[in-house]
Each structure stands twice: as structure tokens, then as C-alpha cells.
C-alpha positions, 0 to 999 in steps of 0.5 A: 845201087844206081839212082836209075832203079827208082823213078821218083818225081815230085818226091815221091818214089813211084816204082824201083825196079832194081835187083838189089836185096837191101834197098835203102829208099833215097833221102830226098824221097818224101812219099812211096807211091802205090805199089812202088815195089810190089812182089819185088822179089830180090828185097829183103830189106829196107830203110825209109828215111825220116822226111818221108810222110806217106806210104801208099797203097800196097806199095811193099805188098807181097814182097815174098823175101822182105824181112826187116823194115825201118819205118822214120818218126816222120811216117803220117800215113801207112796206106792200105795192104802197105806190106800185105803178104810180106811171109818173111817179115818177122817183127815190125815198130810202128811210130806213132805219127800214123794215127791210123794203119789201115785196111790190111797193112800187114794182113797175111805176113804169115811168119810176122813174131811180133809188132808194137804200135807206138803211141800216138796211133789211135785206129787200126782198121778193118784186117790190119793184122789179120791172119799173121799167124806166127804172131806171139807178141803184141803192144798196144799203146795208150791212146789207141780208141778203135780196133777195126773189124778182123784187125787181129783175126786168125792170129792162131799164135796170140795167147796173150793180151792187155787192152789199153784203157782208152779203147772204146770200140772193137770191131767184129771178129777183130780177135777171133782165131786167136789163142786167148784163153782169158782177156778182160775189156776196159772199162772205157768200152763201149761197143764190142761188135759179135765174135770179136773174141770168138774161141776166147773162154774167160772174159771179164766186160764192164757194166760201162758196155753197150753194145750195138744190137745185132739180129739174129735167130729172131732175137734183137741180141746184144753183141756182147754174146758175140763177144765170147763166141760166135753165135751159132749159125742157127739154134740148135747147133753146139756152142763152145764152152766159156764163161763172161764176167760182168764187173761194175765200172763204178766199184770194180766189184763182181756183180755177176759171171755166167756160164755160155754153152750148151750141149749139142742140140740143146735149142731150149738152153741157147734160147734162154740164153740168147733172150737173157742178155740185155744193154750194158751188160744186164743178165735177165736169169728168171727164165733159166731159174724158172727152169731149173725149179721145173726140174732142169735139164736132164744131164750133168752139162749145165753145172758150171751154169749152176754153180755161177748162179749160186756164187752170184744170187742176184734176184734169186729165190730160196725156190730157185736156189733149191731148184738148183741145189736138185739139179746139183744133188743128181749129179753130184758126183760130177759136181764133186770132180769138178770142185776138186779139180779146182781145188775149190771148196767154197763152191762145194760149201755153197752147194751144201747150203743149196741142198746139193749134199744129201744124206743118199748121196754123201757116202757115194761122195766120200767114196768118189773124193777117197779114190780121187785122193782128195784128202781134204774133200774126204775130211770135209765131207766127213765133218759134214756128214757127221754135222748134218746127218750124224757119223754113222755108217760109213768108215774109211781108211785113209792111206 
């Protein structure tokens, strides 16, 4: 490789215009310029020496056969779109010198696997990550404070995650696309911006949160709705099925876990809702219990609400939990499939003791329990109606 191929001046390595497919950057190099080696199509890796402070703007930027990278302990500044577009590279280290890697750093590295962040990097900004859709495997180090706008977005491979406990700031959508089924925030955060997990369908927040207030549909809605799913675009529309669970920062304990979603079309359910949630976390249910004691919806879609109500009665009324044991009792076969699918037989206890087991419907339940063959139900279910309505009229034999 001839020293021709690059021009460097200053010590900073401002274009290479070489051929060569492994390319190591020259030692006396202490800064890549903007752009150095974009759409270099022959580079299929590269060494950065130590020495080297600062990689510029797009300086690997849609390199379409880059696959492997060395990045030195020396590396202060990891500019914007640095390795945009690289579809070939598959996994990359990050030391932790940078304390920022910015805008679009590695957005669109379609095949990138995996990336781990060094400690000493406190920001990631606004779509660093964002559409690397191979990406599996993800370290976040202590220390990091801020995740930026989309910095993760439509990350479709990314199933798993541990958030770090200095974390005070998520960015819009910075999670949304993923393939998180389940994620708890820090207790350290503070502001999580709308849709930052967007498609994520078990969230746990701390009652530490306060997040921004967000404008929409007429509402001054908190962002911690948008931390679950995107809001929809307008009321009526359907939104996705998730549940957010809110724990005291103080204790750790529980104090609330409510179900967000409602059937399609369902305006009156989106605007309780959407008018319930207030600053850190706080969950106003008077209006939605008010309901269910009015009578409650008219299909069976709103019993996972139901029952998080009752597992968590703060400020319930015995008006409120009859309201929702009627509203259980009327689907209570449902109720049942859903308690047994679960293996959950404390919540089928707690309907029981809202008035959701009835003397008209306990026989349809033992029935509906037998051909499930959900034996422990059936035996349940039979000590409770011998307990609470008497043993007769119903025999059944157990294979």
C-alpha cells in the first residue's frame, strides 16, 4: 500500500484513494477527516491506530463491503454518519473516551450483530443506532445518561435489554420497532419521550419519572403513555395490547400495573385513558371505575384492565369492585380461559371475591375448566361451589 493513497496534512487524513480491501490508517495519522473514505468500495477493513483523537463526519459512511473496524482507546470524537450505511459490518466496540457518538453513527448497518459501548460513554444521539436490523446483542455501559431520539429505532432483531442505572433521559421513539417483549426503566429516569418503546408489551417505570408533557388529541398527555405504544393518530383508532407497571422508587413495591388498550374504535376507552395519567407516574382510575359500575363495556376485551384493577385497589370502592366483579361475571368464561392460560389462580380467587363467580354461571365454569383439562380449576371451582352455593346439581367425571 503506497503512502500515495492517502493525502494527509496536519495529521489528519483527509481522503484515501487507494484500492486495497484491508487498509491500515498510518500511525502518524492523529484525526480522519469528513468523509475520508466514503463509499470506498474495495475497504473491507480497517485498523485506526492509538493517537488518533477524532473521526469525522461520514468519514466511512457507506462503505458497502467494510466488515470489521478497530476503533484505538485514544478516539475522543466519533462524528456524525462516521459508518452510516456500512451493510456489511457486523459487530463494533466503542471505547470509552467518546463520550458522545453522534447523530447517525452506525444508522443503517443493516447486518451489524452486535455493539458494546465502553464505559466512559455518557450520550447517544439522535438515530446512532437506528434501523441496524440484524442487531441481536447490545451493552450499555454504567455511566451512559442520555439515549437520543430513535438512537435504536427499528432495531427489528433486538429482544433483549438491561438499561443502566445512571440513565436519566430517553429520546423519542429511541427503542420503537424493536423486538422488546418486556423492559423495565431505571429508577434514575427521569424523562422518557412518547413512543420510546413503541410495539414493547410489559413495561415497568418507577414513580421517580416525570416525564415532558406531550400535546395531543386535546389533552396535555404525559409521555410516559408514549413510553409503551405510540399514541394513536387520532381517538378511535386501535391501539396495541401492553400492560405498564409503575413501582415506588422509594420501596420497590407495586403500587400499581395497568392494562393500555383498547378494541378498535373504542373513543370513550382511549379517552379515560389517555386523561387518567398524570406527572411521575400518577394513574387517576375514578373515571374508568365510575364506568364499570354504570355497566362497562359491552365485550369481553377489557378484562385484563379489570383484573389489574382488582389485584391493584387503590382508592377502590366496594361499588367499583362489584362493578367490576358484573362486568367479570358476564364474561366469565373468558375470564376463566385466561386465568388458566396463566396458571393463575390467585386472580381467579379475586374475582370470586369480587362477585365474578355466580351460583348461574359456576356450573358453565366447571364445564368450560373439564374440557380445557385444567384439573386444578375443576377442583377448585368445585370446593367453591360446594363452599358457597352448596354441592348439588353438578357431577362430573375426571379422566
Amino acid at each position: 500500500m503506497a503512502q500515495a493513497d492517502f493525502q494527509i496534512e496536519n495529521g489528519i487524513l483527509l481522503a484515501y484513494r487507494g484500492h486495497a480491501g484491508d487498509v491500515p490508517v498510518p500511525g502518524d495519522v492523529t484525526g480522519i477527516g469528513r468523509s475520508a473514505f466514503r463509499r470506498c468500495a474495495s475497504l473491507v477493513s480497517v485498523t485506526v491506530p492509538e493517537g488518533v483523537t477524532e473521526i469525522g463526519d461520514g468519514a466511512f459512511a457507506w462503505c458497502p463491503e467494510l466488515r470489521t473496524v478497530s476503533l484505538p482507546e485514544s478516539l475522543r470524537r466519533l462524528g456524525r454518519e462516521a459508518f452510516s450505511g456500512c451493510n456489511r459490518l457486523e459487530a463494533v466496540t466503542i471505547p470509552g473516551g467518546v463520550a458522545c457518538i453522534e447523530e447517525k453513527a452506525f444508522a443503517w448497518c443493516e447486518r451489524l450483530r452486535s455493539v458494546t459501548i465502553m464505559a466512559g460513554v455518557t450520550e447517544l444521539g439522535e438515530a446512532a443506532f437506528a434501523n441496524c436490523r440484524a442487531l441481536e446483542s447490545l451493552s450499555l455501559p454504567a455511566g451512559l445518561e442520555r439515549i437520543g431520539a430513535q438512537a435504536f429505532s427499528d432495531c427489528r432483531a433486538l429482544a433483549e435489554l438491561t438499561l443502566p442505572d445512571t440513565l436519566s433521559t430517553l429520546g423519542a421513539e429511541c427503542f420503537s420497532g424493536c423486538a422488546l417483549e418486556r423492559v423495565t426503566l431505571p429508577k434514575s429516569v427521569r424523562t422518557a419521550g412518547p413512543s420510546s418503546f413503541a410495539g414493547c408489551r410489559d413495561i415497568t417505570v418507577y414513580d421517580a419519572i416525570d416525564p415532558a408533557g406531550v400535546r395531543g388529541h386535546g389533552y396535555a398527555m404525559t409521555a410516559l403513555l408514549g413510553v409503551i405504544v405510540r399514541p394513536p393518530m387520532r381517538i378511535g383508532e386501535p391501539w396495541l395490547d401492553h400492560e405498564i407497571t409503575v413501582r415506588s422508587a422509594d420501596t420497590d413495591r407495586v403500587l400499581r400495573r395497568v392494562w393500555m388498550g383498547t378494541a378498535p374504535g373504542d373513543r370513550h376507552m382511549q379517552e379515560m385513558l389517555l386523561s387518567a395519567w398524570g406527572p411521575g407516574a400518577d394513574f387517576d382510575p375514578a373515571a374508568l371505575d365510575q364506568w364499570f359500575i354504570d355497566g362497562g363495556p359491552e365485550d369481553g376485551t377489557y378484562i385484563p384492565f379489570a383484573l389489574d384493577r382488582l389485584r391493584y385497589p387503590a382508592g377502590l370502592t366496594a361499588a367499583g369492585t362489584a362493578g367490576y366483579g358484573r362486568y367479570l361475571a358476564r364474561w366469565s368464561e373468558q375470564l376463566l380461559t385466561l386465568c388458566m392460560q396463566a396458571e393463575d389462580m390467585a386472580a381467579l380467587a379475586l374475582c370470586e371475591q369480587a362477585g365474578a363467580v355466580t351460583a348461574e354461571n359456576i356450573d358453565g365454569l366447571i364445564a368450560c375448566a373439564s374440557r380445557e383439562k385444567g384439573t386444578q380449576f375443576v377442583a377448585h371451582l368445585l370446593e367453591y361451589k360446594a363452599r358457597s352455593f352448596g354441592a348439588g346439581g353438578f357431577s362430573l367425571a375426571l379422566d
